[in-house]
N, C-alpha and C positions, 0 to 999 in steps of 0.2 A: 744218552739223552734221558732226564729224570723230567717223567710226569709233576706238572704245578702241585705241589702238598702230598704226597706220596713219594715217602724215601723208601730207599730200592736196600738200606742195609741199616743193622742196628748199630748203635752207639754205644758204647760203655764210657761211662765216668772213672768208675773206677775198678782196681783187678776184683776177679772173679775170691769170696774167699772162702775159707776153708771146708770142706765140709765137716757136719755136725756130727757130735758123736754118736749122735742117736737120729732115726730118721723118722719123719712127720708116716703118720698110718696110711698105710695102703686105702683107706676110703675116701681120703681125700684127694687120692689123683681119678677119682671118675669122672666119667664124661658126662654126667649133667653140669659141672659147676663149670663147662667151657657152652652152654647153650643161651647165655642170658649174658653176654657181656658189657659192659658199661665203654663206653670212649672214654678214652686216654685223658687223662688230665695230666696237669704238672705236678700234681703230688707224687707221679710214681717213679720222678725224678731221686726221692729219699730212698729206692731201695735200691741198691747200688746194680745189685745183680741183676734187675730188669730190665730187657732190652727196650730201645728207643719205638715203639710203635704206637699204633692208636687203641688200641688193647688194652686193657688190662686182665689178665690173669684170676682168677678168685683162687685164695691162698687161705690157708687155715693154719695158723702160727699155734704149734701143739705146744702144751707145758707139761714138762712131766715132774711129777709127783715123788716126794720121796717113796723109795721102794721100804713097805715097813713091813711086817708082819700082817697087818689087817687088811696091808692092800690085794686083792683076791689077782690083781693081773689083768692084763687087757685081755677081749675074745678074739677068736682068732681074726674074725676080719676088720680088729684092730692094731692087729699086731704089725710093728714096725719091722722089716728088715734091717739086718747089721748090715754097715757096711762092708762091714771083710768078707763078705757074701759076693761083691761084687767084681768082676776082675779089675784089676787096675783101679780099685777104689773110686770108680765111676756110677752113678747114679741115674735114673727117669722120673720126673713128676709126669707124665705123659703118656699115654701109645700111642702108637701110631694113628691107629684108628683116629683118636681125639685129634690128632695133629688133621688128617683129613677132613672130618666132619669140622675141623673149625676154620678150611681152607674152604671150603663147599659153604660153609655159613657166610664166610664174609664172599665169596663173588655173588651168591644171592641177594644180600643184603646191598652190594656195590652196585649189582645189576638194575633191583630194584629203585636204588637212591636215584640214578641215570635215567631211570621209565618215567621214576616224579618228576625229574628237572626236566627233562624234555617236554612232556604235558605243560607245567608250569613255562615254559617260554612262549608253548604255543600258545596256551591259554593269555600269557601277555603279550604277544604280538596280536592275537584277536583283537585283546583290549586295548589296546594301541592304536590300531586301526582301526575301531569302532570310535575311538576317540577321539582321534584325527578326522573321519568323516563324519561326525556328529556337528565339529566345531567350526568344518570348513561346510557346513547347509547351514547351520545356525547363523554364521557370518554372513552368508550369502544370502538368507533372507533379510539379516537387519541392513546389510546393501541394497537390497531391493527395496524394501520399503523406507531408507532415506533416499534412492533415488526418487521413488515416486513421491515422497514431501519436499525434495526438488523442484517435483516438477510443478506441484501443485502451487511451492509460492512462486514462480516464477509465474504460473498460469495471473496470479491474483497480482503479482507484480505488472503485469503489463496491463490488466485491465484499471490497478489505479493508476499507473502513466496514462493511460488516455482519458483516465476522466479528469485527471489530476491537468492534465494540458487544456480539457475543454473549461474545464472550472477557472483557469486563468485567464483563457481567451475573454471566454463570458464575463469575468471578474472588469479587462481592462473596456471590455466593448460597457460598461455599466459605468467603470471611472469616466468614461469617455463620454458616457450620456448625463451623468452627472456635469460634470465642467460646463454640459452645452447648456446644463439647466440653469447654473450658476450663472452663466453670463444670460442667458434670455431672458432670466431675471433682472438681471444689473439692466439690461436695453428695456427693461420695460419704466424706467425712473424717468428717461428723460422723456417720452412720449407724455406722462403723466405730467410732469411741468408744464410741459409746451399748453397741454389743454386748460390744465388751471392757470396760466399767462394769459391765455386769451382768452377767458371767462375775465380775467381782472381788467384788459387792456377796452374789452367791449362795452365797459359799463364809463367809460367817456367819452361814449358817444353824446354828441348835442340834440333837443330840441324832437321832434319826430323820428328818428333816426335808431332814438331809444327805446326800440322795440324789444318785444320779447321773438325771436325769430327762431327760424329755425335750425343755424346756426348753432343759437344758444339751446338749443335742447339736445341736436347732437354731440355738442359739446359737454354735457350735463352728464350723456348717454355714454360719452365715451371715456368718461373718469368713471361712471360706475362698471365700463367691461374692465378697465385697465386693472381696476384696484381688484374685481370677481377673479381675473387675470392670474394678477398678482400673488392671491392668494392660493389659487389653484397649485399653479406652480410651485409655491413652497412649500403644500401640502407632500405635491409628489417629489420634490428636493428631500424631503424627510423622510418618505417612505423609501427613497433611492438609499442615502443613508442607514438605513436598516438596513437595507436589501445586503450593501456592501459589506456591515458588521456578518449576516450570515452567512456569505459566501466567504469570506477573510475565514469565521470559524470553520466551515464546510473544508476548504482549501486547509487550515490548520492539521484538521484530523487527517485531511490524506496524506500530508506531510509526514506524519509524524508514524501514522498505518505502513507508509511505503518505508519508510528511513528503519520502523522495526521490522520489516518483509527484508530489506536489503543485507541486514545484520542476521537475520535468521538466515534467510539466502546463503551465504558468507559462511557461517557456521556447520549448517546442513554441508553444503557441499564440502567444505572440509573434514566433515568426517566419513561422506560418502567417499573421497578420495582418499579416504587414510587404509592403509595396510598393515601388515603385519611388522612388514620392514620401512614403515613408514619412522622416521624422526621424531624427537619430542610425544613418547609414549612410557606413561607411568604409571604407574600402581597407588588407586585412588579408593582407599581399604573403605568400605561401607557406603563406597557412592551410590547403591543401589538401592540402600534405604534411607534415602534422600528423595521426597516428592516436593519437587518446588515448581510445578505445570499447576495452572491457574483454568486453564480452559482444554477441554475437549475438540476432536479434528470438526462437530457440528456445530459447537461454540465460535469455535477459531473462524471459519467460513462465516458464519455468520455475524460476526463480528466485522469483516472488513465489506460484506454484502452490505450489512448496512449501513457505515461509513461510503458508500457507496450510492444506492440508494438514498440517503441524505443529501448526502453531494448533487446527485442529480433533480432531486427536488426542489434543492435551492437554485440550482441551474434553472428551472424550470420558470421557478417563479423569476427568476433573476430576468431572462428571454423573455417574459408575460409584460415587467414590468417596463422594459425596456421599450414593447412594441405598443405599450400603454401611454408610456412617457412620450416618442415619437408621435403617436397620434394625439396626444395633449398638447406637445409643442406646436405642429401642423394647425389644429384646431385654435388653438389662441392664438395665434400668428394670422391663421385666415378672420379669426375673430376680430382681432385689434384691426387687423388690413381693410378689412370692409367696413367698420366704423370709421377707421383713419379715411378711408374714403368716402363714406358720407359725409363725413366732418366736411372735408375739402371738397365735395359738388355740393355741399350748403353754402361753404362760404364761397366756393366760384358763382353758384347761383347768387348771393347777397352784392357781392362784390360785380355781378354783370348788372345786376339789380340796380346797384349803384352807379356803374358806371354810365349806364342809360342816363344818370339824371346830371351827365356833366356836359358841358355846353361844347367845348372843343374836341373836335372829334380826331385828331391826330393823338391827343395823349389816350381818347378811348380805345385805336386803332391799335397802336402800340402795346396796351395791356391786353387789349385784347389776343393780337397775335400771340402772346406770350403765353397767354392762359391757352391759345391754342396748343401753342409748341408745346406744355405743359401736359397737356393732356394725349395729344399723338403720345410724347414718350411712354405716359404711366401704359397707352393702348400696347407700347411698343414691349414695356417688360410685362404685362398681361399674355400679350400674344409669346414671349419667350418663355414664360411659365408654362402657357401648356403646354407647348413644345417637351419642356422638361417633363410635366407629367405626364404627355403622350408617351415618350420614351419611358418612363418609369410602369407607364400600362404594358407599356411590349415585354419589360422584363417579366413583370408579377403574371399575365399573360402567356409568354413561351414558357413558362417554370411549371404552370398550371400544364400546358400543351405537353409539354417532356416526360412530367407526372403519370399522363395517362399509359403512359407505354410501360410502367412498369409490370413484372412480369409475377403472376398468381397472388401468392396472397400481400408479396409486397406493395400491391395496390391500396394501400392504408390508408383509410379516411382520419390520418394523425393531424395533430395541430399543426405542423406548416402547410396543408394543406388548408386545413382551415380558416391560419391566416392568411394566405396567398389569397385565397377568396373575400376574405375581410375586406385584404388589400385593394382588389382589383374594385369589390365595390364603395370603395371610399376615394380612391382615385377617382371612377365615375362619377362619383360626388362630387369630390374637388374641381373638374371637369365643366362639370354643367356647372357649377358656382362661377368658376371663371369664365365663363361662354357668356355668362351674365351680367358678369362687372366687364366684361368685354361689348358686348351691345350696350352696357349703361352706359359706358365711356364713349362709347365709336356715337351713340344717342346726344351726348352731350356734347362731345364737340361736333357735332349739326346744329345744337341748340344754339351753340354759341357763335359759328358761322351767322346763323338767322339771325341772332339777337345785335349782329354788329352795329343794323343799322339802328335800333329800340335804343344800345347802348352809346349813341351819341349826345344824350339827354341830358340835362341835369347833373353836368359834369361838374361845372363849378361849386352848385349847392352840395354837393356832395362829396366833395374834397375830402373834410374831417372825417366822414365816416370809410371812404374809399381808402384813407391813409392807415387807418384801424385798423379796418378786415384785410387789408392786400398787404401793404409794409409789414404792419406789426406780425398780426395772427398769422398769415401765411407765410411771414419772411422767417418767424420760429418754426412752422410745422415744414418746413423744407426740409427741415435739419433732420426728420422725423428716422429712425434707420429701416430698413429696408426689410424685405419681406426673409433673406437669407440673412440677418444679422437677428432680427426675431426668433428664425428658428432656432440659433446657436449654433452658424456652422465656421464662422469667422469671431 
């Protein structure tokens, strides 16, 4: 078995030759020139006689001199032996001695070389392992901390999904008050006709008849709410319209915040998931000095905080303006309603007025009952409206009632609270308003029971004007829409 790079025997090239006739001096076989040896190279391949080792020899190639007269001679401890001196014409550059002390140098020196390499491996397996668990905490923290910017955009991920959803809802409950305003608008054109009809249709009336009544002054009064109305409403039709443009942009940036959260998402976790033995991993020379981060982790938060924040402020005002609009529609609607009804017990008063002055008391009987029937009904959707707003009190009521049960500081005096209370007192408003056009009505048709017999009168002189105010003016304001086609809910 031969040790890896250690031959166990020398080589020869070629034969051993002659010896010389004359031999190199006895001072050059001592044992200093074997204490300082040089490793073997390939040049010691040219001297034939040298064996194959890692060695080389230190040799001193003597010249000798022609022998003349002046040359005085070598001294003795230059003097070369003859070879006929030697038995068998055999030779030493060596003693023994030398051959030992240079077998003792090299296992000191082999010994030694073995003591280095052994330090040096341990020395790199230290380094080794120090480098391997340097690399496997260093990963391990840049793991940890993309888990935890995971988690963080997911954290900011769910909170713009929920505002991102309430900004919608809000957005369509806004289209949706909008459209109502659009049409209470459209429904407010024909009421305005019908009043200026019958301002036109009153002025042929004949003779005494051609009064300025009262009639015509609520009639006067109720072009001037229609048109105050009119204008109101398209004030807050415009301001809905903004509203909408800021919640569209509001809604825009969340879109657009979540859609680059999602792609960050997407990204982070793919390199939170990536390994060592992970797929598709390359060598990306200088990517390090490369800064293309535009914001900081307090920039970034607050960047989407307030996109956030925004959003909920237009939200805010969005709910304000909607609860705004609602009670503008309510209010014009009770507005127009209760002119539209004065209008109509003017001209039921003009029209009983009149019909007192007609002579035959069956056509008086007749309109009369009608204007009763008439009037029972309006008693009838009076009395159905509160009803509704009874029930619309119990809601805003038990909501209030539920409120109080909440528990420590969620007891907030916040704005639904506020407006629940708004509510409740504006219901009671609306309430007693209608408890009022309810005895005016429930009063008037008493009046007009009373008046049946008054109303037999004067029927015939009063035809032209009776055909006026009851066919013309009332048979248009019949058509008049109703208190929920006002509001905008059909």
């Amino acid at each position: 078995m031969e040790l890896y790079g250690y031959p166990l025997k020398a080589k020869f090239n070629q034969p051993r030759p002659p010896p010389p006739k004359v031999l190199p001096a006895t001072s050059t076989m001592a044992g200093n020139c074997y204490k300082n040896r040089m490793p073997y190279h390939p040049e010691s391949f040219s001297m034939p006689w040298m064996p194959n080792s890692y060695y080389k020899a230190a040799a001193l190639n003597p010249t000798l001199s022609p022998l003349t007269e002046s040359f005085p001679g070598l001294p003795p401890t230059k003097m070369v032996p003859f070879i006929s001196e030697r038995p068998n014409g055999v030779f030493s550059r060596h003693t023994l001695d030398d051959w030992h002390r240079s077998n003792m140098t090299n296992y000191k020196e082999s010994e030694t070389t073995r003591h280095n390499a052994e330090r040096l491996r341990a020395d790199l397996n230290r380094a080794i392992k120090d480098v391997y668990q340097q690399g496997k905490r260093s990963q391990g923290e840049s793991t940890q901390n993309l888990g935890e910017r995971v988690n963080d955009i997911e954290y900011w991920k769910s909170e713009l999904c929920i505002e991102l959803d309430a900004m919608i809802r809000e957005t369509n409950s806004l289209a949706d008050m909008q459209k109502r305003l659009e049409r209470a608008l459209a429904d407010t054109e024909g009421p305005f006709q019908v009043a200026h009809k019958c301002l036109l249709n009153r002025e042929k009336r004949m003779g005494i008849d051609l009064v300025s009544d009262d009639v015509e002054k609520q009639l006067i009064e109720e072009i001037k709410i229609i048109r105050s109305c009119r204008e109101r409403l398209q004030q807050c039709l415009d301001t809905v319209n903004a509203q909408l443009m800021c919640n569209k942009e509001a809604r825009q940036e969340l879109e657009k915040d979540l859609a680059d959260k999602q792609l960050g998402h997407h990204i982070d976790s793919k390199c939170y998931q990536m390994k060592n033995t992970s797929r598709g991993l390359h060598f990306f020379k200088g990517v390090e000095r490369i800064d293309a981060t535009v914001s900081v982790p307090e920039t970034w938060a607050r960047f989407t905080d307030n996109n956030i924040f925004r959003s909920q402020s237009a939200r805010a005002a969005s709910a304000k303006l909607r609860a705004s609009t609602e009670s503008l529609l309510m209010g014009t609607a009770d507005e127009m309603w209760r002119q539209f009804s004065k209008v109509n017990d003017a001209f039921t008063s003009r029209i009983t007025e009149i019909a007192n002055a007609k002579s035959k008391i069956q056509t008086h009987l007749a309109k009369t009952r009608q204007e009763i029937f008439q009037i029972e009904t309006k008693i009838q959707v009076i009395q159905k409206t509160i009803r509704d707003k009874e029930a619309q009190l119990k809601v805003a009521q038990t909501r209030l009632d539920e409120r109080t049960r909440r528990p420590n500081v969620e007891l907030c005096r916040d704005a639904a609270q506020l407006r629940l209370v708004q509510e409740v007192n504006e219901i009671n408003e609306t309430l007693r308003n209608l408890h009022q056009c309810l005895r005016a009505s429930e009063d008037m048709l008493q009046m007009l029971v009373r008046s049946k017999g008054v109303l037999e009168h004067d029927l015939v002189v009063k035809n032209n004007s009776l055909f006026i105010d009851q066919e013309r003016c009332m048979g248009m304001r019949k058509s008049y829409p109703s208190t929920v086609q006002i509001l905008g809910y059909v």
